[in-house]
C-alpha positions as a Markdown table, in Angstrom:
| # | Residue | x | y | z |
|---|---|---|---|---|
| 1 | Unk | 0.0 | 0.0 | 0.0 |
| 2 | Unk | 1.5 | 3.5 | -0.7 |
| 3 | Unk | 2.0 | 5.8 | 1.9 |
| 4 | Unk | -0.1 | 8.9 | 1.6 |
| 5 | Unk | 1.5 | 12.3 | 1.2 |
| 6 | Unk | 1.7 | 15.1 | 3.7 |
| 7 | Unk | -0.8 | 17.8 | 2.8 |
| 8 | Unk | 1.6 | 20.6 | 1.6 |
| 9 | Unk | -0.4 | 23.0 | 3.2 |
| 10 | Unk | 0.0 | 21.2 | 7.1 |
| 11 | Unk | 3.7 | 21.1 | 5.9 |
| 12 | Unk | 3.2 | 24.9 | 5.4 |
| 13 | Unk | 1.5 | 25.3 | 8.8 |
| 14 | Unk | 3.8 | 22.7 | 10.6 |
| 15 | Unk | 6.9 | 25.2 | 9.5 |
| 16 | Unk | 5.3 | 28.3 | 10.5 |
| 17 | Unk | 4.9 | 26.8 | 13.9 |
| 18 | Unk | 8.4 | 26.0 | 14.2 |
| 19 | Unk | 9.5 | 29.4 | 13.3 |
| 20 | Unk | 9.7 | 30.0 | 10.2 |
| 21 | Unk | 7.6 | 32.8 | 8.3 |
| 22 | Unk | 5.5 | 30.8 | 6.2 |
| 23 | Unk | 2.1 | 31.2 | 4.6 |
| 24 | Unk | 0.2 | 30.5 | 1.4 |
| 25 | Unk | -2.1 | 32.6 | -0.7 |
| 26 | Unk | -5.3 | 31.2 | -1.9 |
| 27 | Unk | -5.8 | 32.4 | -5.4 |
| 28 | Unk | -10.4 | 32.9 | -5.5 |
| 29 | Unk | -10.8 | 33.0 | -9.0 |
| 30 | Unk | -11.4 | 31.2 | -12.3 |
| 31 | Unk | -10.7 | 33.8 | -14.6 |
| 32 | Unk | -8.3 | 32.4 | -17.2 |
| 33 | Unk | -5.6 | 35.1 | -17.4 |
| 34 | Unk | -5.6 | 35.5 | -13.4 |
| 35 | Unk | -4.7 | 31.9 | -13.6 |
| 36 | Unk | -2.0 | 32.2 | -15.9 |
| 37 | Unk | -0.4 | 34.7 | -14.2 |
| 38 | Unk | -0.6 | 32.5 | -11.4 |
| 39 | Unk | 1.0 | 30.0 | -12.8 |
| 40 | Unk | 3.9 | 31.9 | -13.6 |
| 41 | Unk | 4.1 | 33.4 | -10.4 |
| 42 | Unk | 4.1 | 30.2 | -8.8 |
| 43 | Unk | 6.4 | 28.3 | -11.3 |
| 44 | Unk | 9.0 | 31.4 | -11.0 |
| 45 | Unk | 8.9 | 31.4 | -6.8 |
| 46 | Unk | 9.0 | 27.4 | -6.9 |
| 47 | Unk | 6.2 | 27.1 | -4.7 |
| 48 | Unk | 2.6 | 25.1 | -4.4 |
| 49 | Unk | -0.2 | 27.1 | -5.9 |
| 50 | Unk | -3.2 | 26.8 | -4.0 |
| 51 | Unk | -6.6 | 27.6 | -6.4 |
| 52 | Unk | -10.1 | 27.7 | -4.4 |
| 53 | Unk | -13.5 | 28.0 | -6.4 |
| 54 | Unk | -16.6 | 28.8 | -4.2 |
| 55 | Unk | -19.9 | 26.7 | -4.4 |
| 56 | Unk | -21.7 | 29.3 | -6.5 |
| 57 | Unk | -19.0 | 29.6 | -9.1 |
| 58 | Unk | -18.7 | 25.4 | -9.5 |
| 59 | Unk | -20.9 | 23.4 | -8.3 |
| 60 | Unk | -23.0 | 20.0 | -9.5 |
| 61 | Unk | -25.1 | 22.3 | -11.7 |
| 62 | Unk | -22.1 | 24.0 | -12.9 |
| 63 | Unk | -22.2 | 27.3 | -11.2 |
| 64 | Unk | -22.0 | 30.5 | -13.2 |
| 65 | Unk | -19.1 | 29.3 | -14.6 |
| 66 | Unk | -20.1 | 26.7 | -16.3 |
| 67 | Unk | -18.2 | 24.1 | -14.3 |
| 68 | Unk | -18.3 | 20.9 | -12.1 |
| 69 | Unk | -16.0 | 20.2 | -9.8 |
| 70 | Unk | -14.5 | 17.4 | -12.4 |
| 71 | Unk | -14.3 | 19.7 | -15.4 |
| 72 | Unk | -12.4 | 22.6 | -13.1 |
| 73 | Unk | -10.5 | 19.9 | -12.2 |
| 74 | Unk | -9.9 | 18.8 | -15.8 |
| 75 | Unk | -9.3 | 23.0 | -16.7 |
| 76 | Unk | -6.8 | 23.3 | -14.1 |
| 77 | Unk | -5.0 | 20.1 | -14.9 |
| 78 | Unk | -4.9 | 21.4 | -18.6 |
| 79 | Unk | -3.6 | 24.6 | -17.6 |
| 80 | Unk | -0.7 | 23.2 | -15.6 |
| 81 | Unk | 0.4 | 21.5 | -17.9 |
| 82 | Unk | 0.0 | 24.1 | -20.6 |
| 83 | Unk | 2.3 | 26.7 | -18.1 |
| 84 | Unk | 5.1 | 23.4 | -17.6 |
| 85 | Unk | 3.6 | 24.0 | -13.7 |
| 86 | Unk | 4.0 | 20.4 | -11.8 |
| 87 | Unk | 1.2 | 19.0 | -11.3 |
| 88 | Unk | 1.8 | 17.8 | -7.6 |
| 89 | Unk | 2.3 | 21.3 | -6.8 |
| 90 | Unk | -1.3 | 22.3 | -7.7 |
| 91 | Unk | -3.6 | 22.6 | -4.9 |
| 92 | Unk | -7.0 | 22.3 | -5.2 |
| 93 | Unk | -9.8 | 23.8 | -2.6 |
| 94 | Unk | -13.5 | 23.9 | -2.3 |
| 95 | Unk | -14.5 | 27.5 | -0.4 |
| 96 | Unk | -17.9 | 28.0 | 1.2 |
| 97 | Unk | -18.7 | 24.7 | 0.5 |
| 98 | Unk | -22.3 | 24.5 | 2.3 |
| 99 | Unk | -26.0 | 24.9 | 1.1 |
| 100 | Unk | -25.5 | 28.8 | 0.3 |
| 101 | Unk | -26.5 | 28.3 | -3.3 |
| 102 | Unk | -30.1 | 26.7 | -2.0 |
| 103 | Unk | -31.0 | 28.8 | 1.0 |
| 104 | Unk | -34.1 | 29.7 | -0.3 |
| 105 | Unk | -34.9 | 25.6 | 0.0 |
| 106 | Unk | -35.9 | 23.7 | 3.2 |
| 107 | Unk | -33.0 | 22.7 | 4.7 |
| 108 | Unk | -33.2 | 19.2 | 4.3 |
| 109 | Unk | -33.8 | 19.9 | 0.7 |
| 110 | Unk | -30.6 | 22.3 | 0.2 |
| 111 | Unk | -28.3 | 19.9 | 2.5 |
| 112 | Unk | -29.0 | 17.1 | -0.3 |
| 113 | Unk | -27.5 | 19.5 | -2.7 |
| 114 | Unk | -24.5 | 20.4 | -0.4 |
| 115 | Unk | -23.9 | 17.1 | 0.4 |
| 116 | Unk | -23.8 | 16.3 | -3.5 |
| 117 | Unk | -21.1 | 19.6 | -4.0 |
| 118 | Unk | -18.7 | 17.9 | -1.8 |
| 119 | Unk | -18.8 | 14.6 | -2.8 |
| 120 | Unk | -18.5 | 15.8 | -6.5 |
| 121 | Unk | -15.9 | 18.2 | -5.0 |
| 122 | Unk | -13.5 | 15.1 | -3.2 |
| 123 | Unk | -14.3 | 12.5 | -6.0 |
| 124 | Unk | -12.6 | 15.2 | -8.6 |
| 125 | Unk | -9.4 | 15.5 | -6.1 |
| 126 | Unk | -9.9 | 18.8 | -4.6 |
| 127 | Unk | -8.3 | 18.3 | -0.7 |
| 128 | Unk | -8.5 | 21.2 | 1.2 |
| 129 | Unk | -12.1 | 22.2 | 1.7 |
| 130 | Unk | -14.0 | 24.7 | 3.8 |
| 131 | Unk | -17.1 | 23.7 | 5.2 |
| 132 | Unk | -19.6 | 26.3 | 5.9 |
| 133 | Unk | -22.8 | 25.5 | 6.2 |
| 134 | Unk | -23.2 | 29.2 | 8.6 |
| 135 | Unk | -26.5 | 30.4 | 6.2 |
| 136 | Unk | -30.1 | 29.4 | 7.2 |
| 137 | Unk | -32.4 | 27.7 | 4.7 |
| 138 | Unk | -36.2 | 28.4 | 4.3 |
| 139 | Unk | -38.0 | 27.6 | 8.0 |
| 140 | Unk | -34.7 | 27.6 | 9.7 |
| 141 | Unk | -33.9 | 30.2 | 12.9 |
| 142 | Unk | -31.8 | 33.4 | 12.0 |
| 143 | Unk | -29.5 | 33.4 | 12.7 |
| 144 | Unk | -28.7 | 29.9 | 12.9 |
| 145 | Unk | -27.4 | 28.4 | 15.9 |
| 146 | Unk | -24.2 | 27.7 | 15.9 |
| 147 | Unk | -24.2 | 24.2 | 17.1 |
| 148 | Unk | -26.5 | 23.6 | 14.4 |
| 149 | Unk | -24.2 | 24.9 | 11.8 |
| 150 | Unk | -21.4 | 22.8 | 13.2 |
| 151 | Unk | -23.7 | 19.8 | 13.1 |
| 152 | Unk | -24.2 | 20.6 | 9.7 |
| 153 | Unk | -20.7 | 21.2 | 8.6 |
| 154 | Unk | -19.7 | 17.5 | 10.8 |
| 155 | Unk | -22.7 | 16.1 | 8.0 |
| 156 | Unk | -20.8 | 17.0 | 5.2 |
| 157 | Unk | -17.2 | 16.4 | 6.3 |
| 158 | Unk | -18.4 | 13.0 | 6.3 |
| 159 | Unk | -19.4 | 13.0 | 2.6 |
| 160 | Unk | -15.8 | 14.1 | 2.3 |
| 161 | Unk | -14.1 | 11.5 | 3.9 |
| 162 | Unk | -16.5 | 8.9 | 2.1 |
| 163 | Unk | -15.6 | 10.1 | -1.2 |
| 164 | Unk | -11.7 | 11.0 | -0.6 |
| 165 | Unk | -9.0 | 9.9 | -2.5 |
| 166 | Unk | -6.5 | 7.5 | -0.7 |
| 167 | Unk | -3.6 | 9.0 | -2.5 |
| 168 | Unk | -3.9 | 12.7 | -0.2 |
| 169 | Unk | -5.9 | 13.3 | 3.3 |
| 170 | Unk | -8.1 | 16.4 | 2.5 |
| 171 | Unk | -7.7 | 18.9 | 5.2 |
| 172 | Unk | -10.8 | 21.2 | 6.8 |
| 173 | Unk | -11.5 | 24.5 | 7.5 |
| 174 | Unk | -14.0 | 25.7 | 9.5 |
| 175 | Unk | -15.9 | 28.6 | 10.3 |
| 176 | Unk | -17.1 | 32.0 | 8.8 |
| 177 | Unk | -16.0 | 34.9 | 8.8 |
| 178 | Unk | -19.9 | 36.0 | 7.8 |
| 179 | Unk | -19.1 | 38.6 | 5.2 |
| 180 | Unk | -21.7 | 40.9 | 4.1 |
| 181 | Unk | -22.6 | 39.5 | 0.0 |
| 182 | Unk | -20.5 | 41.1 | -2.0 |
| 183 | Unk | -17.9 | 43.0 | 0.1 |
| 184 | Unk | -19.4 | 46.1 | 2.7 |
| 185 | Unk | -20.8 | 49.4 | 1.5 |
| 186 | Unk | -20.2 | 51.8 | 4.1 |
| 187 | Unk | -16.8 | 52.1 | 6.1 |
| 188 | Unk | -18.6 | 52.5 | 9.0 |
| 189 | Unk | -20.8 | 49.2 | 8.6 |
| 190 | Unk | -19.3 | 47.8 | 11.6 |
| 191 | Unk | -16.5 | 45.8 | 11.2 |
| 192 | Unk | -16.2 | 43.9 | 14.2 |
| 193 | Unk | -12.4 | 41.7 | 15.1 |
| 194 | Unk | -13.8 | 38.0 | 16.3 |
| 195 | Unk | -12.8 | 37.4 | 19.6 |
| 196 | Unk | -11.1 | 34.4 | 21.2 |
| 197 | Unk | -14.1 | 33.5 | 23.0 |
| 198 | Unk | -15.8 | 33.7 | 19.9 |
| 199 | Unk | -13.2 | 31.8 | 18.1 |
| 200 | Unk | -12.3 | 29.0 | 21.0 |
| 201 | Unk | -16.4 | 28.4 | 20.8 |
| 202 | Unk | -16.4 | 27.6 | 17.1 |
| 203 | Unk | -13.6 | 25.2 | 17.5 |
| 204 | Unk | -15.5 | 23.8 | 20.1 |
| 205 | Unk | -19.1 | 23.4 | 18.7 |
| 206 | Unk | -16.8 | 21.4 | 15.4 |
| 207 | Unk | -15.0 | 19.5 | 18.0 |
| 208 | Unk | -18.2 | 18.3 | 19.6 |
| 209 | Unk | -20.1 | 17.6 | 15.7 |
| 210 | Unk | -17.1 | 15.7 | 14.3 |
| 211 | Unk | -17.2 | 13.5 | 17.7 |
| 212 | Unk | -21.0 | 13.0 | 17.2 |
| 213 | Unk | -20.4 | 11.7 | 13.7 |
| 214 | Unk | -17.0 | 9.6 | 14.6 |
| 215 | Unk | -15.2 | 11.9 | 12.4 |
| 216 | Unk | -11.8 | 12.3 | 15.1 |
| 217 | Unk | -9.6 | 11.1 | 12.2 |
| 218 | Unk | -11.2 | 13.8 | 10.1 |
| 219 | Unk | -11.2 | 16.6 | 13.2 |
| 220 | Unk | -7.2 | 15.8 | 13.4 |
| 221 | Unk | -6.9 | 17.3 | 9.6 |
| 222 | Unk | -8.9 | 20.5 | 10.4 |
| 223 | Unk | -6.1 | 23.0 | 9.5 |
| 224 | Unk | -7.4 | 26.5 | 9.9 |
| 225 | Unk | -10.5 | 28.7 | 11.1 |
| 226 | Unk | -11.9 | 31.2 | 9.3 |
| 227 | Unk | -11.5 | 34.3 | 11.4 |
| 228 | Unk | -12.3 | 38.5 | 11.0 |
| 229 | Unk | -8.8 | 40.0 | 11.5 |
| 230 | Unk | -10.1 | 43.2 | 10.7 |
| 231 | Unk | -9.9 | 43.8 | 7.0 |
| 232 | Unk | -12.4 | 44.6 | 4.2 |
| 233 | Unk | -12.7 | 46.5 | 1.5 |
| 234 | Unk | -15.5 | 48.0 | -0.2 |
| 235 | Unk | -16.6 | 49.7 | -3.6 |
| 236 | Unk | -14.4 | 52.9 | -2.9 |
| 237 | Unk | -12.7 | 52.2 | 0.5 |
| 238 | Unk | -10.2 | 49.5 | 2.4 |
| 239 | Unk | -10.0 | 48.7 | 6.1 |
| 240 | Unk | -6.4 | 47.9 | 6.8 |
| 241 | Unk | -5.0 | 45.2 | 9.4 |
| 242 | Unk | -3.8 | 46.5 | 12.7 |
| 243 | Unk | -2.2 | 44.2 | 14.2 |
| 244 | Unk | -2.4 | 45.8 | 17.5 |
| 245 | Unk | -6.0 | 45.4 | 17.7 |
| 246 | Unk | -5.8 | 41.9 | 16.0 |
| 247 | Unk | -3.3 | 41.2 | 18.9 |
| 248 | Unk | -5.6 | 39.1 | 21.3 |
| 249 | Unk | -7.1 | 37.1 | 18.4 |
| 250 | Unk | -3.5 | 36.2 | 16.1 |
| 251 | Unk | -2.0 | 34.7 | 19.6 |
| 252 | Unk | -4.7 | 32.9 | 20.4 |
| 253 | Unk | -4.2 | 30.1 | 18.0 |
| 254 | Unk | -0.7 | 29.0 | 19.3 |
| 255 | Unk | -3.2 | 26.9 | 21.9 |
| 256 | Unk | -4.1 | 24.5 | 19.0 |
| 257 | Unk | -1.2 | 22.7 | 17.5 |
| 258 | Unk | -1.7 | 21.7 | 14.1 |
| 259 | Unk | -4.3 | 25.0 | 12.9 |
| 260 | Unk | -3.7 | 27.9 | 12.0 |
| 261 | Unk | -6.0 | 31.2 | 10.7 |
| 262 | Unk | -7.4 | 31.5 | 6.9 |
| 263 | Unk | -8.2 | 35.2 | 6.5 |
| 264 | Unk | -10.1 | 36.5 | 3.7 |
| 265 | Unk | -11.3 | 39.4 | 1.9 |
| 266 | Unk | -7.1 | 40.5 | 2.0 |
| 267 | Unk | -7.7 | 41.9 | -1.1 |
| 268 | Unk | -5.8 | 45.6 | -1.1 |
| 269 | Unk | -3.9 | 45.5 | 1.7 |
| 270 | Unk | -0.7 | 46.7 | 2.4 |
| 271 | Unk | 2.8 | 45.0 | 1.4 |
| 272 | Unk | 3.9 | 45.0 | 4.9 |
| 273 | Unk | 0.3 | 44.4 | 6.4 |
| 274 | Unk | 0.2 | 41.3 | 4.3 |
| 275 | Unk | 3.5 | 40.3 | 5.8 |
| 276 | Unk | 2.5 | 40.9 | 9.2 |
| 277 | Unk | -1.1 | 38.8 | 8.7 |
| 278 | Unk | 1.7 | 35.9 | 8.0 |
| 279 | Unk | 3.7 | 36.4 | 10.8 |
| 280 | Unk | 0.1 | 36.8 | 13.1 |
| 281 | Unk | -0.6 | 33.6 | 12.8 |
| 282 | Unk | -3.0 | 34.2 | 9.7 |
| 283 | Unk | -0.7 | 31.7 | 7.4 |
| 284 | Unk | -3.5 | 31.1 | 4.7 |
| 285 | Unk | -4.8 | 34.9 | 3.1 |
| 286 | Unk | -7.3 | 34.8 | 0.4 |
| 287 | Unk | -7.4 | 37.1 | -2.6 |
| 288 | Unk | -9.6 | 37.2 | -5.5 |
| 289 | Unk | -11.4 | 40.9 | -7.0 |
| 290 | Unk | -7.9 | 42.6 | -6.4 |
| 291 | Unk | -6.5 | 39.8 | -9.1 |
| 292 | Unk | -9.4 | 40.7 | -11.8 |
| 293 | Unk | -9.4 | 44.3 | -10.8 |
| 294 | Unk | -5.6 | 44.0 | -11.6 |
| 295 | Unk | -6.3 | 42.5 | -14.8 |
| 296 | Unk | -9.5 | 45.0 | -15.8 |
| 297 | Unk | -7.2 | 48.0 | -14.8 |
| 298 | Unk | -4.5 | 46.3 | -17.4 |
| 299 | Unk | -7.0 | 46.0 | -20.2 |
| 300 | Unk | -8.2 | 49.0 | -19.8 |
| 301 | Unk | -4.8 | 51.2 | -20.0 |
| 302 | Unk | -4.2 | 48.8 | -23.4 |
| 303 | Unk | -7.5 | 50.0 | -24.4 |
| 304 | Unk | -6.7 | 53.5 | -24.4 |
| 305 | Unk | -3.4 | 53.0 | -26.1 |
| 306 | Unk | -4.9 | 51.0 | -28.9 |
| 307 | Unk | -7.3 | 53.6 | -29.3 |
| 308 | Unk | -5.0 | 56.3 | -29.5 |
| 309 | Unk | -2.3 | 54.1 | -31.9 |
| 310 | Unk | -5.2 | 53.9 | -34.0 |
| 311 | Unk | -6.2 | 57.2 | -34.4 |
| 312 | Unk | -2.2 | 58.2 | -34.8 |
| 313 | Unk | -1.5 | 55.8 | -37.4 |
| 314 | Unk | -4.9 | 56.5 | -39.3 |
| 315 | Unk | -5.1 | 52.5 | -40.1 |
| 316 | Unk | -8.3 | 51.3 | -40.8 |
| 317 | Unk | -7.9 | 48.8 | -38.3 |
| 318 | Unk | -11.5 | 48.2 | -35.8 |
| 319 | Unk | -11.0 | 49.3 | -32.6 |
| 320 | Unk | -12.1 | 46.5 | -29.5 |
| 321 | Unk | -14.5 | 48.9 | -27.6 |
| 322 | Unk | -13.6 | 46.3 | -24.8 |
| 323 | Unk | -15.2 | 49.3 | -22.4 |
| 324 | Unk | -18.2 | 49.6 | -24.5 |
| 325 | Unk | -18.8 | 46.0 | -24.6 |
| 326 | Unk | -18.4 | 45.4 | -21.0 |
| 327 | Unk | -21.2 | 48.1 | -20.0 |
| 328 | Unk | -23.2 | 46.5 | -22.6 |
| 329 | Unk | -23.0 | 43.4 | -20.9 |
| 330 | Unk | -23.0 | 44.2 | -17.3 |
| 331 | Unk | -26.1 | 46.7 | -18.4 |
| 332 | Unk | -28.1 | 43.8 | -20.3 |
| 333 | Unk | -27.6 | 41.1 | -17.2 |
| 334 | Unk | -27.3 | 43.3 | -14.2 |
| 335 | Unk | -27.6 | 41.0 | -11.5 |
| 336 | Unk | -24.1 | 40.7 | -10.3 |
| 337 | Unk | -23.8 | 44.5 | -9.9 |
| 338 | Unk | -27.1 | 45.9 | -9.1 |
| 339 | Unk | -27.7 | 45.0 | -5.7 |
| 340 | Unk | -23.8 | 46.0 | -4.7 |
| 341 | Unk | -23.6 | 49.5 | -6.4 |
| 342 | Unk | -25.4 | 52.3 | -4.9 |
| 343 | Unk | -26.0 | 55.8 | -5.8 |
| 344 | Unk | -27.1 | 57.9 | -9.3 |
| 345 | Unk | -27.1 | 56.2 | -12.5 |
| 346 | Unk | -23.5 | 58.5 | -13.1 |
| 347 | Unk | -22.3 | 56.8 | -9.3 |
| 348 | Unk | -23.4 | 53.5 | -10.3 |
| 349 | Unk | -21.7 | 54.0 | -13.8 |
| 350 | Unk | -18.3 | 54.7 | -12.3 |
| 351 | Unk | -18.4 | 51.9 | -10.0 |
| 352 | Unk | -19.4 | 49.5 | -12.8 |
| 353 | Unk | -15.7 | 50.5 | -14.1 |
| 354 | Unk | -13.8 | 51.0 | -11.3 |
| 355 | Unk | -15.0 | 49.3 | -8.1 |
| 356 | Unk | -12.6 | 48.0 | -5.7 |
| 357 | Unk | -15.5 | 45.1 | -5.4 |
| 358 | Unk | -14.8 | 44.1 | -9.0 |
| 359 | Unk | -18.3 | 42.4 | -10.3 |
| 360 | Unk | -16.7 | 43.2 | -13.7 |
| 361 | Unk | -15.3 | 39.6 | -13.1 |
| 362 | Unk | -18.6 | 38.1 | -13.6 |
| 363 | Unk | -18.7 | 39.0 | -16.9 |
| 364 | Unk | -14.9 | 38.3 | -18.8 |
| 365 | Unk | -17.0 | 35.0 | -20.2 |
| 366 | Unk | -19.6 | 36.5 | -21.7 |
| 367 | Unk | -19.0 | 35.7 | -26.0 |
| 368 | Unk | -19.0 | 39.6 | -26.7 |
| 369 | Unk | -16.3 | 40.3 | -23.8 |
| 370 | Unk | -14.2 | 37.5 | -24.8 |
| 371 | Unk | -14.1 | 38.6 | -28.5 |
| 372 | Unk | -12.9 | 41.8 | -27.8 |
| 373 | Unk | -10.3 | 41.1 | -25.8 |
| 374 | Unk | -9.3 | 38.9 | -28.4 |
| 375 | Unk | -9.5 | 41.6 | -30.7 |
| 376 | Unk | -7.4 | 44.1 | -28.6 |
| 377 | Unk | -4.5 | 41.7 | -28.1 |
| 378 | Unk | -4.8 | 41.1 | -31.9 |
| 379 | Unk | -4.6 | 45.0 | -32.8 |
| 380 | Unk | -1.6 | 46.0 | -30.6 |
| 381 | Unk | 0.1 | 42.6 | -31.4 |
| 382 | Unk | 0.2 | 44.3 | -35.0 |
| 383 | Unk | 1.5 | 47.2 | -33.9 |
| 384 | Unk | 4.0 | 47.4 | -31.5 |
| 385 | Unk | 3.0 | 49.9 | -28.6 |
| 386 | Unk | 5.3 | 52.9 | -28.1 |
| 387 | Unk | 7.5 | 53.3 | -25.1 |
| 388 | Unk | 6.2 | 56.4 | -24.1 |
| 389 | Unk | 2.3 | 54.9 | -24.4 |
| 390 | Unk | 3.1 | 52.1 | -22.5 |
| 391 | Unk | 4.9 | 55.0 | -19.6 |
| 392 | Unk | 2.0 | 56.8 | -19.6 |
| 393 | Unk | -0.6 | 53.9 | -19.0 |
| 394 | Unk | 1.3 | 51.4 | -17.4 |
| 395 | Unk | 4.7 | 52.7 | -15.8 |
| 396 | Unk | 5.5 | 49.9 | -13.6 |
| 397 | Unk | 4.9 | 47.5 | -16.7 |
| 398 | Unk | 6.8 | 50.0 | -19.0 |
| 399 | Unk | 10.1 | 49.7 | -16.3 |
| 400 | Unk | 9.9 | 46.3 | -16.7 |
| 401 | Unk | 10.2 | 46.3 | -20.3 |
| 402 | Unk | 12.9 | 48.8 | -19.9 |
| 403 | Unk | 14.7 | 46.5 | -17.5 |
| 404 | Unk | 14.3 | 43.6 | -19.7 |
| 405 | Unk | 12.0 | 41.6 | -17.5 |
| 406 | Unk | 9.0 | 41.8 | -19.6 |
| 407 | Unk | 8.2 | 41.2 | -23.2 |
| 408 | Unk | 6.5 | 44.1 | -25.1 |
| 409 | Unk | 3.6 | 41.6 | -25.8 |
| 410 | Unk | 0.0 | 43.0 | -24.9 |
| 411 | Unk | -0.9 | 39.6 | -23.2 |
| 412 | Unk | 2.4 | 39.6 | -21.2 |
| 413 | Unk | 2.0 | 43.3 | -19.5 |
| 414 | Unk | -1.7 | 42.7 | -19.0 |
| 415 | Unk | -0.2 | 39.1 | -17.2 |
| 416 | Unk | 2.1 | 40.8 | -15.6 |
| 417 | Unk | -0.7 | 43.7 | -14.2 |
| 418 | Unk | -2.2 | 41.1 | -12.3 |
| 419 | Unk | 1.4 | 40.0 | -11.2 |
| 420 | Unk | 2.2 | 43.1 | -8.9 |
| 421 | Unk | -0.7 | 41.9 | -7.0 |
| 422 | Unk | 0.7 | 38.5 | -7.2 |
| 423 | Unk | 4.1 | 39.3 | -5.7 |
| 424 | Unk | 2.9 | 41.1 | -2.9 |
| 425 | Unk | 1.6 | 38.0 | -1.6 |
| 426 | Unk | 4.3 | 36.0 | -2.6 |
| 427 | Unk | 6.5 | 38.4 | -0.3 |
| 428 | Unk | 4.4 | 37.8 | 2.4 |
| 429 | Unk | 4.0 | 34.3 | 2.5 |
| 430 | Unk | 7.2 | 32.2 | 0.9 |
């Protein structure tokens, strides 16, 4: 029989506890540029990547991406491969894995369906999952008690383990961090740090489920709680760690051997303040919207110099209108914007562009987005884009070139956009 393998995340964990500073990002997103750049970023630092998907963006019904577990399995697998990344070092993880996506069902009902998003989940290899079944279902008390939710997370953990692989032990995480859909509004909405009474009774109330289920194998492979640190961002603002004030809740962890903190909603934060989330005990930091802000703010600036190289050089040559058809599309399908931007038709227009929040990434997929990216890499691929342009837009990506680091190749400075973000995080973790 061959031995199984050390999850390279407790590995991660197991070193941090010995000393060293060591942490891992979780990239949230299936865009397929973000995951390129990832890639890279990844195969250049030598490290694992670690690539979460949440239950409403894959799922058994295929999410709005369009996925299953298997085939975003399959994707991934393709893309390693495809970027010469080693496949062993690819991490798969299940986020919010719970019966979010059929609240508005009983919750017998919407548990069926979670239950079926992580088996499908474990049978297609993913091995670090976070069980969160923290969001009340039609007829159940609200909030939702929180033994209940830890009898409900226990419920699927054993789905899990009966549908694991042999080869690698899936890991757990558990609890919420019970963020507001969609990121906060208002900078005063009252972000509140969990405290360790809060966190040490979470822990608890999972302890107690698993037990009740005969799950102690599995509770010795929960990793990490999902904590609130004290960080969010909104459409227009950030809340930056303090790790003063996050003081009481980052050294409270060192009581459990073996777990450590998964923080999300990192997104924005500070180069140092990422660093310092590592070394406070928060090992495992989430990102997603910065990484397709990155990206849109990338496309964007090679939007405006393909417009104006066009214009210069009077070629008859048609133009992307990326912009134009990304309000097009957000406009004709609002429902992954309208609820989260507030305001006058002009306040909701410049949020639609420019959010920190990001629901621009909902819609990279959509045929008429697609093509026009397609068709802007095409244009300034015949054309190569001035020095000067490229300062103007893009500096950072313009010293690059200059430093020889960087190709002048449209698709390699919009890569290397969502980069910066990218090594920010590989600073603070490897």
């Amino acid at each position: 029989m061959r031995a199984r393998k050390t999850h390279p995340v407790v590995e991660i964990i197991e070193a941090h506890e010995s000393g060293s500073i060591r942490g891992i990002y979780s990239v949230c997103s299936s865009n397929e540029m973000v995951l390129e750049a990832s890639f890279a970023q990844a195969r250049e630092d030598g490290s694992h990547l670690l690539v979460e998907s949440t239950c409403n963006q894959v799922n058994q019904y295929g999410g709005y991406t369009g996925m299953t577990p298997a085939s975003f399995a399959e994707y991934m697998a393709e893309m390693a491969e495809a970027a010469g990344f080693p496949r062993e070092k690819l991490i798969l993880g299940g986020d919010h894995m719970g019966p979010t996506v059929w609240k508005d069902e009983p919750a017998g009902q919407a548990m069926d369906k979670a239950g079926e998003l992580v088996r499908e989940y474990a049978r297609a290899g993913f091995t670090k999952i976070h069980l969160d079944a923290s969001a009340p279902c039609a007829g159940d008390p609200r909030p939702l008690p929180d033994e209940m939710v830890a009898e409900r997370s226990a419920a699927l953990c054993r789905i899990v383990e009966e549908s694991k692989s042999d080869e690698m032990m899936p890991i757990y995480v558990v609890g919420t961090e019970v963020p507001v859909p969609g990121g906060v509004q208002e900078e005063d909405e009252g972000l509140k740090i969990t405290e360790p009474a809060e966190a040490a009774a979470t822990i608890e109330n999972a302890r107690k489920a698993f037990a009740a289920q005969g799950l102690e194998d599995a509770w010795e492979r929960v990793s990490a709680l999902v904590v609130q640190p004290g960080v969010e961002f909104g459409n227009d603002f950030i809340i930056d760690y303090d790790r003063e004030q996050a003081a009481a809740l980052s050294g409270f962890i060192d009581d459990y051997p073996g777990m450590t903190f998964e923080a999300h909603s990192t997104d924005y934060q500070k180069k140092n303040a990422l660093r310092e989330m590592v070394e406070d005990n928060f090992t495992i930091l989430k990102v997603g919207p910065w990484l397709t802000c990155a990206l849109r703010e990338g496309l964007i600036a090679l939007g405006l110099i393909e417009r104006e190289m066009i214009a210069a050089l009077g070629r008859r040559t048609e133009p992307s209108g990326l912009t134009e058809a990304l309000e097009t599309e957000m406009n004709s399908n609002p429902v992954y914007w309208e609820k989260y931007y507030p305001g006058t038709p002009g306040e909701k227009a410049l949020q639609r562009k420019y959010s920190f929040s990001d629901r621009v990434r909902y819609y990279w997929q959509r045929p008429r987005v697609e093509k026009s990216v397609e068709q802007l890499l095409l244009n300034l691929d015949s054309m190569e884009i001035p020095l000067s342009l490229l300062s103007q837009h893009l500096p950072f990506q313009y010293l690059a070139v200059r430093e020889g680091r960087l190709d002048l190749s449209p698709k390699e400075i919009a890569l290397d956009k969502v980069r910066d973000v990218l090594r920010l995080y590989s600073y603070a973790c490897i």
